[in-house]
C-alpha positions in Angstrom: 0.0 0.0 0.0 1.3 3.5 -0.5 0.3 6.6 1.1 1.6 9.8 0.3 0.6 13.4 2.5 2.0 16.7 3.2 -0.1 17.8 6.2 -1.5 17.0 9.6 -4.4 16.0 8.2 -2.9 13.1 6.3 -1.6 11.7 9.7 -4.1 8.8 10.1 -4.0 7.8 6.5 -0.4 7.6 6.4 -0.6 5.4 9.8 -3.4 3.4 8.2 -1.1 2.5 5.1 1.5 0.8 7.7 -1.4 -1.0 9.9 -1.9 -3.7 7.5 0.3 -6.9 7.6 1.3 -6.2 3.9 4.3 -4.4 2.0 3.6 -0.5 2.9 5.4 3.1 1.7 4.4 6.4 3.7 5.7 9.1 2.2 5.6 13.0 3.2 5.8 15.6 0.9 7.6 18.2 2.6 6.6 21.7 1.5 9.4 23.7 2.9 10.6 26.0 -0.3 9.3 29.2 -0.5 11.5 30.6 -3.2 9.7 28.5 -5.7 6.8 27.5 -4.2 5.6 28.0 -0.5 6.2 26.9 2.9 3.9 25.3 4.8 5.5 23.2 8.1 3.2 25.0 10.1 0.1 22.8 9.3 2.5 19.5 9.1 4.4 20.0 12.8 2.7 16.8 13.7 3.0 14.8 10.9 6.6 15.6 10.3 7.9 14.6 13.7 5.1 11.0 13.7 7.5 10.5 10.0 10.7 11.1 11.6 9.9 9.0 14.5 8.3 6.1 12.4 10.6 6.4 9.3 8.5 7.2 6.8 9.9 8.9 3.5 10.2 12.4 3.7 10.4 14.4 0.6 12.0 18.2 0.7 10.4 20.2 -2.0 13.8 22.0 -1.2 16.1 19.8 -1.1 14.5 16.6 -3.4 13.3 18.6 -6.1 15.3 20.1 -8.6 12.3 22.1 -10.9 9.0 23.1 -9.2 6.8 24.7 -11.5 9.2 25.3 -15.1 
């Protein structure tokens, strides 16, 4: 199963994609660039530090991404 968010309000779906006794992927889109697009880690405090402490995939718009909107 793969589940992919970028706010707190992807939390449970995220942990729901893990639950399961099958193969799983969370992954968290990490919107922290706002040169080229915006920052938001303000609505995903919570969901970022449940990723970090569950190891799910976190993905830096920053750092990950090398265009964002040509």
């Amino acid at each position: 199963m793969l589940a992919v968010g970028n706010s707190n309000g992807d939390l449970h779906m995220l942990r729901f994609a893990e639950s399961a006794d099958r193969p799983s992927l969370s992954v968290l889109i990490r919107h922290d660039d706002r040169e080229r697009e915006y920052e938001y880690d303000k609505g995903a405090r919570r969901v970022l530090k449940a990723a970090r402490q569950r190891g799910w995939t976190i993905v830096s718009m920053k750092d990950d991404w090398k265009v964002i909107f040509p």
